[in-house]
C-alpha positions as CSV (number, residue, x, y, z in Angstrom):
1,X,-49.1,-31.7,25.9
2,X,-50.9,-28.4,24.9
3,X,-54.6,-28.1,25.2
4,X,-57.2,-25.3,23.7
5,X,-57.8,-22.7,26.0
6,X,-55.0,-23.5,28.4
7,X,-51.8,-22.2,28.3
8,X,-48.7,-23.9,28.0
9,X,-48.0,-27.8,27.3
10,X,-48.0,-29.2,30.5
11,X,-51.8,-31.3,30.3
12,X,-51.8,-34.6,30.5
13,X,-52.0,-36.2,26.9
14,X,-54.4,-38.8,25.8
15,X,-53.4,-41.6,27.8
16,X,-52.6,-39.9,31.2
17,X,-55.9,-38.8,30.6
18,X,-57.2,-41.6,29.9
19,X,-55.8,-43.5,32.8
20,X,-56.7,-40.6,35.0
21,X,-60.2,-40.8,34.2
22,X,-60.2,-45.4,34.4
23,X,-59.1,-43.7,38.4
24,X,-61.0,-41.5,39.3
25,X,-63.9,-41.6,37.4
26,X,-66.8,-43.7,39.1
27,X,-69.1,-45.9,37.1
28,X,-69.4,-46.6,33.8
29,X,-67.3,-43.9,32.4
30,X,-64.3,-44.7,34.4
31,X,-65.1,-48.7,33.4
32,X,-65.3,-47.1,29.2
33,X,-61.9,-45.3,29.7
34,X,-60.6,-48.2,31.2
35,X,-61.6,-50.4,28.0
36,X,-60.4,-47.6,25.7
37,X,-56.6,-47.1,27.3
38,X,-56.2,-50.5,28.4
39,X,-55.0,-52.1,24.9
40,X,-52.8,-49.0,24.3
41,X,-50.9,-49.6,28.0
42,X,-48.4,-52.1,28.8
43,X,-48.5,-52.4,32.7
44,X,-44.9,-53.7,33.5
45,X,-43.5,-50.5,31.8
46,X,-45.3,-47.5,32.6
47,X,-43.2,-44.6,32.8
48,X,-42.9,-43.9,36.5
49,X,-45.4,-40.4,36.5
50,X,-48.3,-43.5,34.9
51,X,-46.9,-46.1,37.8
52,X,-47.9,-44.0,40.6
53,X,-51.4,-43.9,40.0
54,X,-51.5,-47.9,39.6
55,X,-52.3,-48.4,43.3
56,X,-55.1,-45.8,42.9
57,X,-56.0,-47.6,39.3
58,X,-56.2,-50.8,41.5
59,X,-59.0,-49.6,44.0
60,X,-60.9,-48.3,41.1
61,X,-60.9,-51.4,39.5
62,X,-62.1,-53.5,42.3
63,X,-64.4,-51.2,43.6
64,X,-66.2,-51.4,40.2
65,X,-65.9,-55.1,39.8
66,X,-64.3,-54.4,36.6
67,X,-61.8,-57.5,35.8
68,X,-58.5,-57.5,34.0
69,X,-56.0,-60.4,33.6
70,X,-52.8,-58.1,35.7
71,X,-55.8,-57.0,38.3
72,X,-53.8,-59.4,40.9
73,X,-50.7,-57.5,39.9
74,X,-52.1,-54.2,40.4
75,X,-53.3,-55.4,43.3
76,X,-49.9,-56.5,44.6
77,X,-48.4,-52.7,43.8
78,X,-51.0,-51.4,45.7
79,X,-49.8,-53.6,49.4
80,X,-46.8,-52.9,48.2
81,X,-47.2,-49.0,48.4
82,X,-49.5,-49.7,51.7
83,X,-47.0,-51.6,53.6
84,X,-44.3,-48.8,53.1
85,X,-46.7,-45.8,53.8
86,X,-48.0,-47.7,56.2
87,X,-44.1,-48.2,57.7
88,X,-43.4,-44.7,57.0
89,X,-46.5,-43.1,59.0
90,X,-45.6,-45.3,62.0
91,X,-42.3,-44.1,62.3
92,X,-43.2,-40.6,61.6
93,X,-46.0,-40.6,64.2
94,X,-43.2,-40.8,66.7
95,X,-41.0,-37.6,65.6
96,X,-44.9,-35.9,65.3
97,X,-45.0,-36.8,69.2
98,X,-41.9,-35.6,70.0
99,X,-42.5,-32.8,68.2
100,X,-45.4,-32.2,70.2
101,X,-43.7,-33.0,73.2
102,X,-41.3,-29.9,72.9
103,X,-44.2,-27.6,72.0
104,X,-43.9,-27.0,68.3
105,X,-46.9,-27.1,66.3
106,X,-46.8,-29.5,63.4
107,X,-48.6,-30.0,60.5
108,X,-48.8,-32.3,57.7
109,X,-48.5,-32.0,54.2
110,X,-48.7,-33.2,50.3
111,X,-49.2,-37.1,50.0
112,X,-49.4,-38.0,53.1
113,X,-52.1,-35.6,54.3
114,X,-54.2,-36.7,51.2
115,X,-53.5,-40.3,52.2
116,X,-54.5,-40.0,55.9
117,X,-57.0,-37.3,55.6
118,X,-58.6,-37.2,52.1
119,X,-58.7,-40.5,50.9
120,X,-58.5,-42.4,54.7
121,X,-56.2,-45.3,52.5
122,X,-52.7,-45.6,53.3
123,X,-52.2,-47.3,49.1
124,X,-53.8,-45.7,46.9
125,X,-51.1,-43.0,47.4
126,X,-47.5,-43.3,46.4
127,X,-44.9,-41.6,48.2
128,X,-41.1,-41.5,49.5
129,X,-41.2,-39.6,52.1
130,X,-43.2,-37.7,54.3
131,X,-43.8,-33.8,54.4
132,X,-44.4,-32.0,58.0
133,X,-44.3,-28.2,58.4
134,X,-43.6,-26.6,61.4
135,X,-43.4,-23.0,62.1
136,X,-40.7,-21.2,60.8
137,X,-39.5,-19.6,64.1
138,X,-39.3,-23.3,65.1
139,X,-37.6,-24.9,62.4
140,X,-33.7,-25.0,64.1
141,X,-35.7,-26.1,67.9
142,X,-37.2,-28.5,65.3
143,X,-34.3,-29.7,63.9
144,X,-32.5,-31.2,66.9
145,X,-35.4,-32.9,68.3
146,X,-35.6,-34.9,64.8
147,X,-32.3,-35.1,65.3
148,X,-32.4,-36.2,69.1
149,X,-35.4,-38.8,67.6
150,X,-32.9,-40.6,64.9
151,X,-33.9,-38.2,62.2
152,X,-30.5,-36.9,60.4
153,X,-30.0,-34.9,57.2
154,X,-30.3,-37.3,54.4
155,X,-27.7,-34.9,52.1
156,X,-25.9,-32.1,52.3
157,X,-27.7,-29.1,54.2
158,X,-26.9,-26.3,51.6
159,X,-28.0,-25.2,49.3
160,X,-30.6,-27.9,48.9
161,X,-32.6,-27.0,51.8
162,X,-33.0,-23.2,50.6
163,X,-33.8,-24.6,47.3
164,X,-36.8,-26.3,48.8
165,X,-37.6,-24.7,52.0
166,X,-37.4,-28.1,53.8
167,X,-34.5,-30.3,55.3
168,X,-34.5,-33.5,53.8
169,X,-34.0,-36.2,57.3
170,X,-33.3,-39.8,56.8
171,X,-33.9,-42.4,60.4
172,X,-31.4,-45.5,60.5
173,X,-34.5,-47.9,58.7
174,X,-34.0,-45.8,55.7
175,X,-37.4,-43.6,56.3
176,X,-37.6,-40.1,55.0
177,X,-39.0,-36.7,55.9
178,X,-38.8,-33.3,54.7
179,X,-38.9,-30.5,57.4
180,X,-40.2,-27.8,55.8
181,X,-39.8,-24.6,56.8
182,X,-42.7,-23.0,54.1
183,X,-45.1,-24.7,53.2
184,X,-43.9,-25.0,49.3
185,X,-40.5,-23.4,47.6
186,X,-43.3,-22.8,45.1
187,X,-45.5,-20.2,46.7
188,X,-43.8,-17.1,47.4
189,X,-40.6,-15.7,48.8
190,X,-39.6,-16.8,52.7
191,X,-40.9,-13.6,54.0
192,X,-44.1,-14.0,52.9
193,X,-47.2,-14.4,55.7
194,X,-48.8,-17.7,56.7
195,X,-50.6,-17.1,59.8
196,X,-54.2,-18.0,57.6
197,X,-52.7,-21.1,56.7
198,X,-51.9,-22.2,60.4
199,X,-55.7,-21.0,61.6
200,X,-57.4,-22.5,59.1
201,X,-55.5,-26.0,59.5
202,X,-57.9,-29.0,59.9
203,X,-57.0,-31.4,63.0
204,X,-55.2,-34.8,62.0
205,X,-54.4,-38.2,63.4
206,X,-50.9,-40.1,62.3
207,X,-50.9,-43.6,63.9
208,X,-50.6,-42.4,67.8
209,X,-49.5,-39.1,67.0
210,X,-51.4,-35.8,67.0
211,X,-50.9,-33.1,64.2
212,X,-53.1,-31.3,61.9
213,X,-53.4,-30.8,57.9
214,X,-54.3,-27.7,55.4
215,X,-57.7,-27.0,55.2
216,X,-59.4,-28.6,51.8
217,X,-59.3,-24.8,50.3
218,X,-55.6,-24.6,51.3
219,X,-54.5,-27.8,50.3
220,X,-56.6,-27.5,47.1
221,X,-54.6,-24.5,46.3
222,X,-51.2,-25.8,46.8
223,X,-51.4,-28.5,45.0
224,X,-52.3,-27.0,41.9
225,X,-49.5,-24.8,42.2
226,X,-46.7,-27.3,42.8
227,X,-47.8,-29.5,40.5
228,X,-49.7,-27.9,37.4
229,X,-46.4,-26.4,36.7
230,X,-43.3,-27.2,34.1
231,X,-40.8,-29.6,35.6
232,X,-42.8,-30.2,38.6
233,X,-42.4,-34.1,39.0
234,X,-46.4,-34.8,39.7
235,X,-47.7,-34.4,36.4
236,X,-50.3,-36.7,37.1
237,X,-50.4,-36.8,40.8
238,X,-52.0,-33.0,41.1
239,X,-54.9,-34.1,39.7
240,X,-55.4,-37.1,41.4
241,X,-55.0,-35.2,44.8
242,X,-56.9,-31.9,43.7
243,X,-60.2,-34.6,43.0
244,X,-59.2,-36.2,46.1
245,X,-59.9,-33.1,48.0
246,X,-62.9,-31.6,45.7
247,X,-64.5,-35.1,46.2
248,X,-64.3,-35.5,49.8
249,X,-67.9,-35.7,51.4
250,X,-66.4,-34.2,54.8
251,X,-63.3,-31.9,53.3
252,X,-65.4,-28.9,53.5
253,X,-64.0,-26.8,51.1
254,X,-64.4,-23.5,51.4
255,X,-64.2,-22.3,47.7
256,X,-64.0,-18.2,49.0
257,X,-61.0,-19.1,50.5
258,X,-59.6,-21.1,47.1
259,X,-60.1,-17.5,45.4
260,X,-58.6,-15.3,48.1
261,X,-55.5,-17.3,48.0
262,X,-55.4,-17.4,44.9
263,X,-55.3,-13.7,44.5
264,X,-53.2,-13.2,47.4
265,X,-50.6,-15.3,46.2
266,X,-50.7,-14.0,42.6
267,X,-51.8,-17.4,41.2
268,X,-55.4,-17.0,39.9
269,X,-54.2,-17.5,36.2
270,X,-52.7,-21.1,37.3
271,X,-55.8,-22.2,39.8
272,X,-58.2,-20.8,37.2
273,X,-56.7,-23.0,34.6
274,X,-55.9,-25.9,36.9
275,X,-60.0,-25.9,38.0
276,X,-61.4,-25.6,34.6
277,X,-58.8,-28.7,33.5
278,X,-60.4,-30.8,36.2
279,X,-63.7,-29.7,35.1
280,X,-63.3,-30.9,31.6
281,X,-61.6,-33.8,32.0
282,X,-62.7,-35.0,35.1
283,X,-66.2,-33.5,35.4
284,X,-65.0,-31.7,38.9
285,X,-67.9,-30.0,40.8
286,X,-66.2,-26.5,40.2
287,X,-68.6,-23.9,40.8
288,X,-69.0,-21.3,37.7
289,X,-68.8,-18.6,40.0
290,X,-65.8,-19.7,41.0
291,X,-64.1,-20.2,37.7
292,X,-65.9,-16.5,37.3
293,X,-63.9,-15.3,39.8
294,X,-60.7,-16.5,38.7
295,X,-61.0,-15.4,35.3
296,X,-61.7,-11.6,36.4
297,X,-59.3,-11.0,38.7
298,X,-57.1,-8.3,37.2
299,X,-53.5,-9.2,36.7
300,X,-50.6,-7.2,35.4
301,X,-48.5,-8.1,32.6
302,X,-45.7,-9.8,34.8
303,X,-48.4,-12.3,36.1
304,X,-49.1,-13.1,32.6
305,X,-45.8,-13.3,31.4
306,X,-44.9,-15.2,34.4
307,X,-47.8,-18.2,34.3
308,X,-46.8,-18.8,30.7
309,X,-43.2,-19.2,31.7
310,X,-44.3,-21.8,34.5
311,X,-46.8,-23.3,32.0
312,X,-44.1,-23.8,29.7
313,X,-41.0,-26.5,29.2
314,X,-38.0,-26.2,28.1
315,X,-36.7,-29.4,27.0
316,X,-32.9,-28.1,26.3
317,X,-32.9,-26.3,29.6
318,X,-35.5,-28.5,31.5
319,X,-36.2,-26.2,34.1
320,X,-35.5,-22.3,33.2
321,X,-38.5,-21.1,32.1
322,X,-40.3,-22.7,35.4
323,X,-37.7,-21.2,37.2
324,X,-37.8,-17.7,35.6
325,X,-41.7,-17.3,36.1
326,X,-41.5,-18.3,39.6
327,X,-38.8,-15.3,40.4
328,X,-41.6,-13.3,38.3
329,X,-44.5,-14.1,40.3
330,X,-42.5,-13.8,43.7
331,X,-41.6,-10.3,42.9
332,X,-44.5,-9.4,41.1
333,X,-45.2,-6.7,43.8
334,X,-41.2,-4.9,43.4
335,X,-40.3,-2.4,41.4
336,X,-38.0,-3.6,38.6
337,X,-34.9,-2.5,40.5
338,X,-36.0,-4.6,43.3
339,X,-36.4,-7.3,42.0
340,X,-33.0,-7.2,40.3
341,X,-31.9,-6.9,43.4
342,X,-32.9,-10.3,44.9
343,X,-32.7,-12.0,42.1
344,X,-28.8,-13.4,42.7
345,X,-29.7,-14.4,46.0
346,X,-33.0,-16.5,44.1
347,X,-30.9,-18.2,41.3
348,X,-27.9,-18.6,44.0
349,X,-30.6,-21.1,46.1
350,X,-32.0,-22.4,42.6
351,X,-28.9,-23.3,40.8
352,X,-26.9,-24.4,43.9
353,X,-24.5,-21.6,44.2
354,X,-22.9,-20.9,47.2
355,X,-21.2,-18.0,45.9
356,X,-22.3,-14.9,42.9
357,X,-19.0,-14.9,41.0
358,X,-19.3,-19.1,40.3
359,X,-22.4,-17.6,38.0
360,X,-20.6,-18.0,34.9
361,X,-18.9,-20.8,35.3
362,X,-22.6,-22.7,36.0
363,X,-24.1,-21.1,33.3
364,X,-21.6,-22.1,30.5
365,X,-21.5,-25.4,31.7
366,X,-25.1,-26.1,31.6
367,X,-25.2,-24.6,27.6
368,X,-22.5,-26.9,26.9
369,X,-24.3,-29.8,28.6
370,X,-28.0,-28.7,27.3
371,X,-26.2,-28.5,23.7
372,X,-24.4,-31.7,23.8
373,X,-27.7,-33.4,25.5
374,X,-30.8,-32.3,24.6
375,X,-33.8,-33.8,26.1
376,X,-37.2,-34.5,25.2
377,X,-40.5,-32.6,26.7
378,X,-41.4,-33.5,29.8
379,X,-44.7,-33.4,29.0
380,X,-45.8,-36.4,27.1
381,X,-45.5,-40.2,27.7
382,X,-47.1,-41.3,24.6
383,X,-47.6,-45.1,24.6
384,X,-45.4,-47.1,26.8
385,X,-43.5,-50.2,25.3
386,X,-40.2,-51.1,26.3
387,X,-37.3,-49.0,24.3
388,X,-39.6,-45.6,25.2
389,X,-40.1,-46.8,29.1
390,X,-36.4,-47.4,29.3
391,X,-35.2,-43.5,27.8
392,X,-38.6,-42.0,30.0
393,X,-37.2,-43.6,33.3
């Protein structure tokens, strides 16, 4: 939903906020939002963004002593989500040491590093799969020793692997990773430089296995920008992991390095807006000088007219406008020519298009199908009872 002073309508709306804060919020004002949301919830149909953060919900809960008659159900969806993380990161562990074994450098990303590293709890964070990067030179060598380990694509290779920047890998018990070569699709075009990332990673342990983790600043970073973003999937989830991180006692953020990235990847409109969101609604130790410094860094009229386009839904067309403003930001730094140049090659990787003259065939068919189907926004859940959970899953 929209909120003053932030641009587009991607916030979370009363109850996510609500619920967010009954999480994450210790003490008595997480026990008051608790009271307040509870009555207005039904717990066995939660739109699936809400269900993700029940595990988390759980621990809140029971750390606080606060009782509820479903606390033993929550507390069954939280073993649940233990038992397969806890699954997932034992089988992973083992590709992570074979990795290792053939000399390629690993590191690990998104849930998972939040999981291990952040909140040291294996429930309290939902996932499918499990995210390890590896350098890019490395990513074919890489490959064939997942594939040598059991791991094997879990779909086609093209063009979804462009589209994301990862290779989805499935082993015979039905585990996933994703292989990335980039840390996120979402960041900046494939050329762009990461060596910072790599020095500044923070050493990690998976099960028996050796790896490491984006620093706090790093990890703060990306996941504002893949998920404080239209049609981005985690909603609710990037701000659960930004606290996780900003709350850490031994995370060591480096806030310099939050700005620097910011600016270097052309983002401080989103992180600026992303931090002061956590600050309002979550009461996030963001420093003023940070937000300072986000709020004055110059930006030229593409970075604005690209952050409102990624700020923005598009319920007809669920994800053009996100996709449009991330082309925008990538190229921020072409001339206009240039940027029309690459920009077949983008929407061939976003759109699934092996080839430029099946453009107009795709694009006619997703007007007809956007005009015949138009969906809601993506950005609210209301109040969940039956009929609305059933259309939201």
């Amino acid at each position: 939903m929209r909120r003053p002073g932030l641009t587009g309508d991607i916030w979370p709306d009363e109850v996510q906020e609500l619920l967010l804060q009954a999480a994450l919020l210790p003490g008595q004002r997480g026990m008051t939002s608790w009271s307040v949301v509870r009555p207005r919830i039904d717990v066995d149909y939660l739109p699936a963004e809400l269900h993700r953060l029940i595990p988390l919900l759980w621990k809140a809960l029971a750390d606080r002593g606060q009782n509820d008659p479903d606390l033993a159900r929550l507390k069954g969806v939280y073993q649940f989500s233990w038992y397969r993380n806890t699954m997932l990161f034992a089988e992973a562990a083992g590709l992570l040491n074979e990795l290792a074994a053939a000399s390629i450098q690993s590191m690990v990303l998104r849930g998972a590093a939040i999981a291990i590293g952040y909140r040291r709890d294996a429930g309290t964070r939902t996932m499918n799969d499990m995210d390890i990067l590896v350098p890019p030179a490395e990513f074919h060598r890489a490959r064939r020793v997942a594939a040598a380990a059991g791991w094997h694509p879990a779909v086609p290779a093209h063009p979804l692997e462009r589209r994301l920047g990862a290779a989805p890998l499935r082993n015979a018990m039905g585990r996933m990773i994703r292989l990335h070569s980039l840390p996120s699709a979402n960041l900046a075009l494939p050329n762009a430089p990461w060596d910072g990332v790599w020095k500044r990673g923070v050493d990690i342990r998976v099960r028996d296995a050796d790896s490491c983790m984006l620093s706090a600043a790093d990890q703060l970073v990306h996941t504002c920008i893949d998920g404080a973003r239209a049609g981005s999937g985690a909603s609710l989830r990037w701000v659960a992991d930004a606290m996780a991180v900003i709350t850490a006692p031994t995370a060591n953020l480096d806030w310099d390095v939050v700005v620097a990235e910011a600016r270097r990847l052309r983002v401080t409109l989103q992180i600026g807006e992303a931090m002061r969101y956590l600050k309002q609604a979550l009461d996030a130790c963001v420093p003023k000088t940070v937000l300072g410094a986000l709020a004055t860094t110059p930006t030229t009229r593409r970075d604005r007219v690209s952050h409102l386009l990624s700020m923005t839904t598009t319920p007809r067309v669920a994800p053009a406008a996100e996709i449009i403003g991330r082309f925008t930001r990538f190229t921020a730094e072409m001339k206009v020519l240039q940027a029309a140049a690459v920009m077949p090659d983008y929407l061939a990787t976003e759109l699934d298009v092996e080839r430029r003259r099946d453009f107009p065939v795709l694009v006619v068919k997703r007007a007809i199908r956007a005009a015949l189907s138009p969906r809601p926004s993506l950005a609210s859940s209301a109040v969940a009872t039956p009929e609305k959970a059933k259309r939201q899953w």
